[in-house]
N, C-alpha and C positions, 0 to 999 in steps of 0.2 A: 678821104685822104687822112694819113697819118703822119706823126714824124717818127725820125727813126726807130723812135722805145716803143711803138706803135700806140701811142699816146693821141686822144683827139686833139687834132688841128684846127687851131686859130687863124684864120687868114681877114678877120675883119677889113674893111676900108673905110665904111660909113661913120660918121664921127657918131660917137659914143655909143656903137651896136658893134658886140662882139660878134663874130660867126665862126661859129665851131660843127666840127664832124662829126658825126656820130655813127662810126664803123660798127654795123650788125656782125657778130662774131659767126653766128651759125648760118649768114647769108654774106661771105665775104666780096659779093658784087654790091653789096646794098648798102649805103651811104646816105644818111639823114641829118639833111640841115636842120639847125639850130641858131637862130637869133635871139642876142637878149640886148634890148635897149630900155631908153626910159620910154619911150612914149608907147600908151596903150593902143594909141587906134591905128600907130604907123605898123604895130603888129598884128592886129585886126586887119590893116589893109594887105599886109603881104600875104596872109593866109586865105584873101577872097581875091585874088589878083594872079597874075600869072598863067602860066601854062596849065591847066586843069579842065578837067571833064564835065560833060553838061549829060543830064541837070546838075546843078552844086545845091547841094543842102546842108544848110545852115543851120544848126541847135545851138542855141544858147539858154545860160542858166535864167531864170524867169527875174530872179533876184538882182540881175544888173538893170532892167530893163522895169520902167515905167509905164508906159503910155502905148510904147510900141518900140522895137529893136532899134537901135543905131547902127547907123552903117556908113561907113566916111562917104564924104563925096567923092562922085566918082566911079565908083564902085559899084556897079548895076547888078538887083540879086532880086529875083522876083520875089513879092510877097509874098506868093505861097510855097515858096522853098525853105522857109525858116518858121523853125518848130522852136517853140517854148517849153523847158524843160526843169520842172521843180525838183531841184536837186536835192536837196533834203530828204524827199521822199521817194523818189525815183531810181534807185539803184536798183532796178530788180531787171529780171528776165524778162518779165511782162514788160516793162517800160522799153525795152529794145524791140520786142515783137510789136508793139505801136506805133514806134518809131518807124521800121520799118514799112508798116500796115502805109503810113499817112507820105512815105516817100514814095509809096507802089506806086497810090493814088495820083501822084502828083508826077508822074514819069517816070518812075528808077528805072536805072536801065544799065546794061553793063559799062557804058560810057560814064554813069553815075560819077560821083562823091559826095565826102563828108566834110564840114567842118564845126569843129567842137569847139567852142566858147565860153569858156564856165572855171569852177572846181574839180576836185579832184571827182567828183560824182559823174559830171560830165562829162571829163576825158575818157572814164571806164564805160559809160553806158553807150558814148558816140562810138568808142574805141571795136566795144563786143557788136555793136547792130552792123558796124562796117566790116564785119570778119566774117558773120552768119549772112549777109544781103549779098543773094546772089554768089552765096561762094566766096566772098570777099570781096571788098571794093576798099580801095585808097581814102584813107581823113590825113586832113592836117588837124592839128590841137593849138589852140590860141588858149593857154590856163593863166585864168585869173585872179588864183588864191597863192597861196607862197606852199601850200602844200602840196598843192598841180603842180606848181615849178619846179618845185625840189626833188618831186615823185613821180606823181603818177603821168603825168604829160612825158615824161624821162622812163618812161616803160615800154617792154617790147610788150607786155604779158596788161591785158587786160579781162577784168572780171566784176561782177556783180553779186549780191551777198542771194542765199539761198540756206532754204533748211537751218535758216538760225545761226549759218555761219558766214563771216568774212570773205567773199572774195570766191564764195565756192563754186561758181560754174564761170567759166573762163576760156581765153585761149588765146597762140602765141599769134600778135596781130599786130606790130610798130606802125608808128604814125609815118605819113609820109613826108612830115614836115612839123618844127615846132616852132613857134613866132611869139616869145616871150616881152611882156610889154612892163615893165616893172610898177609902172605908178596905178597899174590894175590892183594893186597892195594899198591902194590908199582908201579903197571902198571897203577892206577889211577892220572886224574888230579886236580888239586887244587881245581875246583869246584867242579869235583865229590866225592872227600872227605868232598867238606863242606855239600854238597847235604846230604851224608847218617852221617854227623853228625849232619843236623839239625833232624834227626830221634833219636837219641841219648838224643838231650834235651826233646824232646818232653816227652820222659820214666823218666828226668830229672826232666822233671817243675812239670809232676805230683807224680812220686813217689820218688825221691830222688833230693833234692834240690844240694847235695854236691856234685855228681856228675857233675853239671855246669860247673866248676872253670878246673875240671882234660879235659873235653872235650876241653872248650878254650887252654885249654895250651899247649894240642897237636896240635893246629894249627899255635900256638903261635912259638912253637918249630919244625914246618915244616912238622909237621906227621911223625915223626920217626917209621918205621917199626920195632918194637921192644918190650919187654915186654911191657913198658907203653900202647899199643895200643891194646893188648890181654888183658890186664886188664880190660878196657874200654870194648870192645868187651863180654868180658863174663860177667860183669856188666849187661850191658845193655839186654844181653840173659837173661839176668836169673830177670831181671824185667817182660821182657817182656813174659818169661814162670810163673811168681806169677799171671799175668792176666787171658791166656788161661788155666792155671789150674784151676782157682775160675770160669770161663768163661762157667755160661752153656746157652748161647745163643742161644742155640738150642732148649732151654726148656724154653726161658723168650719169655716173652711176646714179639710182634712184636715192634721196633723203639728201643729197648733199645740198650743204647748205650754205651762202655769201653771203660777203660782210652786208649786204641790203636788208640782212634778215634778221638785225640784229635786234632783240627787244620783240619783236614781232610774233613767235609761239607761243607767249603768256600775253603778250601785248594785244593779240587779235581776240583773243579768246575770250579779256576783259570790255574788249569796245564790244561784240557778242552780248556778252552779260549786260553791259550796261544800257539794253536799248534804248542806246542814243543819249544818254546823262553825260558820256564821255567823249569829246573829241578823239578821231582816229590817234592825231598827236598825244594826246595826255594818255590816252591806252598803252599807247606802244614807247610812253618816257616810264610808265609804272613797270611793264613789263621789261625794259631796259635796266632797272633798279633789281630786278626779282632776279634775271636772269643772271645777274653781273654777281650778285650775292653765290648765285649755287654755282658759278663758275667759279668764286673763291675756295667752296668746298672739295671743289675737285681738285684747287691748288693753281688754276690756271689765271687768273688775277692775287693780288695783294690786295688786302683789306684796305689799307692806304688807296688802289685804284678804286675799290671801290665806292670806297666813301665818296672820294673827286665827281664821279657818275653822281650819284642823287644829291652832291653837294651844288653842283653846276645846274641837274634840271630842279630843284628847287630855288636855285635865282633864278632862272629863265621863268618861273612859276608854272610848270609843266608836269607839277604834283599836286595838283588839287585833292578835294576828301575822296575815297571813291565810295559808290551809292551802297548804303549800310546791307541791302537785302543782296548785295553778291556773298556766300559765301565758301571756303575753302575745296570743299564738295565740290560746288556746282562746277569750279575754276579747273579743278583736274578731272571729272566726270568729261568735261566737252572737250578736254587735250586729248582724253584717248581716244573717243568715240569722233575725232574730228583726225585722228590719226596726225595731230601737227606738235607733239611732242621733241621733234627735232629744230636744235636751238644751233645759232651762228654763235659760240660764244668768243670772246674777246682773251686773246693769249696775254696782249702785252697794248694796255691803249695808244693808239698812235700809229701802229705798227704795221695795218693793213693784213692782221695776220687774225685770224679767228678760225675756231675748232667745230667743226661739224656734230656734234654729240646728241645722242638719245636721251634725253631727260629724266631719270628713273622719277616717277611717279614718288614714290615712298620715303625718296631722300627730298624731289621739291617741296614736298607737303610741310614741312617746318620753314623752309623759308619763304612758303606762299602765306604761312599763318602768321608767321614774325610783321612780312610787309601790311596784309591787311588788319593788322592787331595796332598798327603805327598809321594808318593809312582809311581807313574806314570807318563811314561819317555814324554815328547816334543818332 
């Protein structure tokens, strides 16, 4: 359901859980709820309750989980439906074909599902083994990181890293449900909040400038789990559902590129390099700085915009040193050979409005050496 601007709808009732829509553009029968409240396990319970297919299997990230899974009361999930998933390490293609292997085992069947519990590691790896099982099979996504919420749980397109790169074997897969629980943010750490707030600005610089200032100042004030961060949180959803709803990439021509992808073709290419020194976030706020610079040379930002960018993700501290053994080489050698040289750039911040552009190689190469000459540890 939309309203008239064909904007996602809000039809909440439940005190303090928004409930928004989320119109699939290239599947216009296809309509995916979204709840965002405070409590984590009332979101945990909507995502193992209801109308859904048996067996249900249940993946969660290993790191919430001590002794053994929690599962509210109530809520009956056989033991051996729920798989433990070390998301850290676990993003691969293999780790989906095990998944799979241990769901065959346990019944999968085309009556199957999925439900994903975790980070953003585990919305992509539940997200990819429910699109290959069997031809495709139905997940909901319960994401417990502020990067999940902002992202990757907010995606049609799930992928898993391969060949050295980012996100490289993939496909188009939406969840069939998202059960956002806010105070799942209070098991995170300082950098992993700034990590999935630098995802925040990025929805920030291009389509709402004024959202900047409320992001800083929940870092400012400690990240209080509480309204202010729900606020934030469904902000930022509902930017980033005004995209995938306009979004028919499916139908545009090949290289085109949305404001989601801002920061993202130097950004992906540095979290690459840095195996694993960088948060996804701090990659893709470096690569937001780089890209925004050679957007200036093209004339398409003011130097004034630019600065605002690395002046905001250095309060947010979403600029950390980057690891001294990346250098300028290695940074445009894998843009080409990764063929992801095509950048969202930013016409006018605020504006919702960003340029599809080819990256020349030969012109980034000064402003890839400027940033890591400023930027890169000793």
């Amino acid at each position: 359901m939309t309203d008239g601007g064909g904007q996602p709808y809000l039809a909440g009732q439940d005190p303090g859980v928004s409930h928004i829509t989320w119109p699939v553009s290239q599947r216009p029968n296809r309509k995916i709820p979204i709840s965002i409240g405070p409590d984590r396990w009332s979101a945990l319970a909507s995502a193992l309750d209801g109308e859904f297919r048996d067996p249900l299997f249940v993946v969660i990230d290993s790191s919430l989980v001590k002794d053994r899974p929690i599962v509210p009361g109530g809520i009956s999930v056989p033991d051996n439906s729920v798989f433990l998933v070390s998301a850290g390490q676990d993003r691969t293609l293999e780790a989906c074909v095990l998944l799979i292997e241990a769901a065959a085992e346990r019944g999968l069947g085309e009556e199957s599902a999925f439900v994903g519990v975790g980070g953003a590691a585990v919305c992509n790896v539940v997200g990819l083994a429910a699109s290959l099982a069997l031809r495709g099979l139905p997940y909901r996504l319960v994401p417990t990181s502020l990067m999940a919420q902002l992202d990757a749980a907010i995606s049609p397109k799930v992928g898993v890293d391969a060949f050295g790169l980012k996100g490289a074997v993939g496909s188009w897969h939406p969840p069939s449900s998202v059960a956002i629980g806010t105070d799942w943010l209070s098991t995170l750490s300082e950098r992993h909040m700034v990590s999935g707030a630098a995802e925040a600005l990025k929805h920030a610089f291009v389509q709402d400038t004024g959202l900047v200032e409320d992001v800083i100042e929940l870092k400012e004030r400690g990240w209080p789990v509480g309204g202010a961060i729900r606020t934030v949180v469904e902000r930022v959803v509902r930017l980033k559902l005004e995209v995938l709803s306009a979004d028919r990439s499916a139908l545009a021509p090949r290289g085109v590129r949305r404001g989601t992808h801002f920061g993202h073709a130097v950004g992906r290419v540095l979290d690459s390099c840095s195996a694993g020194s960088l948060t996804h976030g701090e990659a893709i706020a470096h690569g937001m700085v780089i890209e925004c610079r050679y957007a200036i040379h093209l004339g398409l930002v003011s130097s004034q915009e630019g600065e605002y960018v690395e002046t905001s993700l250095g309060r947010l501290g979403a600029l950390p040193p980057l690891p001294g053994d990346i250098a300028p080489g290695m940074v445009l050698e894998r843009l080409a050979r990764g063929g992801s040289a095509i950048a969202a750039l930013p016409t006018a911040l605020g504006s919702g409005a960003v340029s599809s552009q080819h990256m020349h190689l030969d012109r980034l190469a000064p402003v890839l050496n400027g940033h890591l000459a400023r930027y890169r540890s000793t």
